[in-house]
N, C-alpha and C positions, 0 to 999 in steps of 0.2 A: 418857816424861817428856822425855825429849830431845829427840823430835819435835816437840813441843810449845815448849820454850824456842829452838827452831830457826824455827821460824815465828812466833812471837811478837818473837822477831828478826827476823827477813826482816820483818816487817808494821809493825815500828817504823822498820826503816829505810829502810822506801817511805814512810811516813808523815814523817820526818825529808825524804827528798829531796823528796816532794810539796808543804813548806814553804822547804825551800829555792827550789825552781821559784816560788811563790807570791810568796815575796821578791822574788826577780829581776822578777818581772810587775808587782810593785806598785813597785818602783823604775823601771821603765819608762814606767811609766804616770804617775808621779807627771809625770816630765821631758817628757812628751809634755802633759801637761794643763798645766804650765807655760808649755810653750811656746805651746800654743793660749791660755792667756791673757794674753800676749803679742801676741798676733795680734788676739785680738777688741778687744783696748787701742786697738790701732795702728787697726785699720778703724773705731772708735769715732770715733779722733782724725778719719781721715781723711772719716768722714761729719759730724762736726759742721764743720767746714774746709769742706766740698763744702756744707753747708746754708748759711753766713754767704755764701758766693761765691756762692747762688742767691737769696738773698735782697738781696746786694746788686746781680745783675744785674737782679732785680726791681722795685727801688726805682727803677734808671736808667731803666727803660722806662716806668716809671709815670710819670717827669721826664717824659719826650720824649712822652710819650701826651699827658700835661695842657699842654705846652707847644702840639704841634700843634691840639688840641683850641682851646688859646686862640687859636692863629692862624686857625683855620676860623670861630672866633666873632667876631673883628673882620672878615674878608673878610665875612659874611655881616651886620653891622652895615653895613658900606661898600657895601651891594650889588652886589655883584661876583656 
């Protein structure tokens, strides 16, 4: 019988420490997935910032496209 309440100790208190380990893994991970959403924030930020800055280099070129365009279309009224 004492064997028995001997190991049935021993198995509780692998089972106690394999919940403590668990604790500690899930407080780790918690801090780590915080910070990775922290990160995907920031690179969010950084891709919508990087989208308006390509879209406004886009618009500029579109200016200067239709402007030369217009000047090709009066040189070729002028016939030049």
């Amino acid at each position: 019988m004492s064997d028995r309440l001997e190991l049935l100790d021993k198995k509780v208190s692998q089972v106690l420490d394999r919940l403590e380990s668990l604790k500690r893994d899930n407080a780790s991970l918690k801090d780590e997935n915080a910070s990775l959403r922290s990160q995907l924030g920031q690179l969010q930020q950084d891709l919508d910032s990087m989208k308006l800055s390509q879209n406004d280099q886009a618009d500029v070129i579109r200016s200067k496209l239709v402007s030369v365009l217009g000047r090709i279309e009066e040189l070729e009224k002028s016939g030049l």
